[in-house]
N, C-alpha and C positions, 0 to 999 in steps of 0.2 A: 725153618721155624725155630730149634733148637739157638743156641749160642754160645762162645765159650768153648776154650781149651778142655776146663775139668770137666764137665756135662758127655761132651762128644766122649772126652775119653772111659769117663765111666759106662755111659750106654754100649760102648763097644764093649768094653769087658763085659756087662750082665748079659745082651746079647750073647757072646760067646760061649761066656758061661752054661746060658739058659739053652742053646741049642746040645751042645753037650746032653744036657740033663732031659731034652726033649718037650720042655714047657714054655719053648720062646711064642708061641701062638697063645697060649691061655695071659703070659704075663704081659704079650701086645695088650690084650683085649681088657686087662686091667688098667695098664698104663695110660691106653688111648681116654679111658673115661675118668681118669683120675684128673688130666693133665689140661684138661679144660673144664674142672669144677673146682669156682670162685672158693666156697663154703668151706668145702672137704682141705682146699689150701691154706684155707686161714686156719683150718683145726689143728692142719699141719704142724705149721710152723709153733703154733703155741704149743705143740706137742714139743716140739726139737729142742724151740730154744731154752726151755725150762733148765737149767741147770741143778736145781735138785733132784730131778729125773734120773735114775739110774739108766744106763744104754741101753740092758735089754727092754725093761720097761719101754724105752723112748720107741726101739722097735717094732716090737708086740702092738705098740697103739698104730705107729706110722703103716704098720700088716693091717691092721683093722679097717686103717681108712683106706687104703687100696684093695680090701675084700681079698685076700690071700690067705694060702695056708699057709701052718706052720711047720717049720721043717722042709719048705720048699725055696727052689733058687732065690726067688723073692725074697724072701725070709732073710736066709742068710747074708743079701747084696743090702739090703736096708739097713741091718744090723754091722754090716761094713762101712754103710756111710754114716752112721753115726759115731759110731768107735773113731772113723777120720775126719770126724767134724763137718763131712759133704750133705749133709742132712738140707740144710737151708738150698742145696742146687736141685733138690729131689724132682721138682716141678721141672728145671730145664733139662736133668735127666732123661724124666718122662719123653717130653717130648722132643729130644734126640733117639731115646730107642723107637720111637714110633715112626721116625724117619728111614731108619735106620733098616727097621725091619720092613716099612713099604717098599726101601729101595731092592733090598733084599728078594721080596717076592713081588715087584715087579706090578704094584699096588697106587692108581695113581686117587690120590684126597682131592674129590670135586663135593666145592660146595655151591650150589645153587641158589643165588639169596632174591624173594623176592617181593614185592609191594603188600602183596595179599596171596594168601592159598592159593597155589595154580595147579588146576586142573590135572588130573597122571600123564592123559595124552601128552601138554604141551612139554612136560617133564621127560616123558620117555624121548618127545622127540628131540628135546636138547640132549638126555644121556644117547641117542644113536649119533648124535655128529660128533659128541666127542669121543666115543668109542670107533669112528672110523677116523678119526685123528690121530687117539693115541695106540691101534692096532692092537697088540693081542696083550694090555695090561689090564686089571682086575681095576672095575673102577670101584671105590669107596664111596659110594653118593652119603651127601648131608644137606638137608634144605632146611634152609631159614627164610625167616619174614621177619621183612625191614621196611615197616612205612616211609623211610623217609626217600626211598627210591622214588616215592609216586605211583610211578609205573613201572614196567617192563622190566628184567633181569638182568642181574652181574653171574657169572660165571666162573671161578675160582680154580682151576685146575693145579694143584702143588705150587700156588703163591703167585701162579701168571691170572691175572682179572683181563675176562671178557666181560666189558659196561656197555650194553644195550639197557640202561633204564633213562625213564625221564630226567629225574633228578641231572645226570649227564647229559644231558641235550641243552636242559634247559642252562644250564651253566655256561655250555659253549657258544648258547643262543647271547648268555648276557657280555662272554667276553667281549663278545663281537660286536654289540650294540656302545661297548665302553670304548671299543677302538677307533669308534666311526667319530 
C-alpha cells in the first residue's frame, strides 16, 4: 500500500522506536485510522505546510489530529518529521507502519466490498474460507458498500482481489459479445 524509499524508512524506525517504548499497538490503531481519512489529511497538510508555523506548534496540531499523547513515541517521531521536512510523506508513513506492523504480527487486511448490506451468515461464511486459506493469521475484516458491483462480492485480502460481482461478469459478458 505504502510507497517510496523515505515512507518505508521512516515507518521502520517509528516501529522500532515504538516497540522499544512498548506503544507500537496503540500507535498501529491510530495510524490505521488516520491514514484512510480524506478530511483529517487535508487538515494535515494545511497544518505542515504553513511556514509561519513554528515546528513544535506544527507538531502538537499534526498529535491532535492523530488523537495521541504528548510526550509519547508518537509525539516525538511527528516532531522529527517536521524538524526534517518529512511532514508532507506523514499519510504514506502511516501507511507503511500499518504494513509493517500487519506483517509483523502476522495480520492479514480483508476487505469485503459489496452491492448492498449482506447478511453476517453470508460474511462469516466468506471470512471461514479465507481463514482456512490463509491458516493461523489474524484476519482484519473491513466491509464496504459499493453499488456499482450490482451484485455479488469482491474480496480484498492484502491488495490480491477476489471479483465474484456482477459488474465483472457483465463486462466479460460484453468483451465477448465485442469479439464475435
Amino acid at each position: 500500500m505504502s510507497d517510496g524509499l523515505i515512507p518505508r524508512r521512516y515507518a521502520k524506525a517509528l516501529y522500532k522506536f515504538a516497540v522499544e517504548n512498548g506503544d507500537a499497538d496503540e500507535i498501529y490503531e491510530l495510524l490505521k485510522k488516520l491514514s484512510f481519512r480524506h478530511a483529517a489529511l487535508d487538515e494535515l497538510k494545511r497544518a505542515v505546510l504553513n511556514p509561519g508555523v513554528p515546528d513544535e506548534v506544527k507538531g502538537a496540531n499534526i498529535l491532535k489530529l492523530f488523537g495521541g499523547k504528548s510526550g509519547s513515541s508518537l509525539d516525538k517521531f511527528l516532531l522529527l518529521c517536521v524538524r526534517n521536512n518529512r511532514a508532507e510523506y506523514l499519510q504514506k508513513i502511516s501507511l507503511a507502519y500499518v504494513d509493517l506492523y500487519r506483517e509483523a504480527h502476522e495480520i492479514a487486511h480483508v476487505v469485503i466490498t459489496t452491492a448492498v448490506p449482506m447478511p453476517e451468515a453470508e460474511i462469516k461464511a466468506i471470512t471461514d474460507i479465507v481463514k482456512k486459506r490463509l491458516g493461523a493469521m489474524t484476519l482484519e475484516i473491513e466491509e464496504k458498500i459499493n453499488p456499482e458491483l450490482i451484485g455479488g462480492f469482491t474480496v480484498e485480502i492484502n491488495g490480491l482481489v477476489l471479483d465474484a460481482s456482477v459488474k465483472r461478469e457483465l463486462n466479460e459478458l460484453r468483451l465477448q459479445l465485442q469479439k464475435k
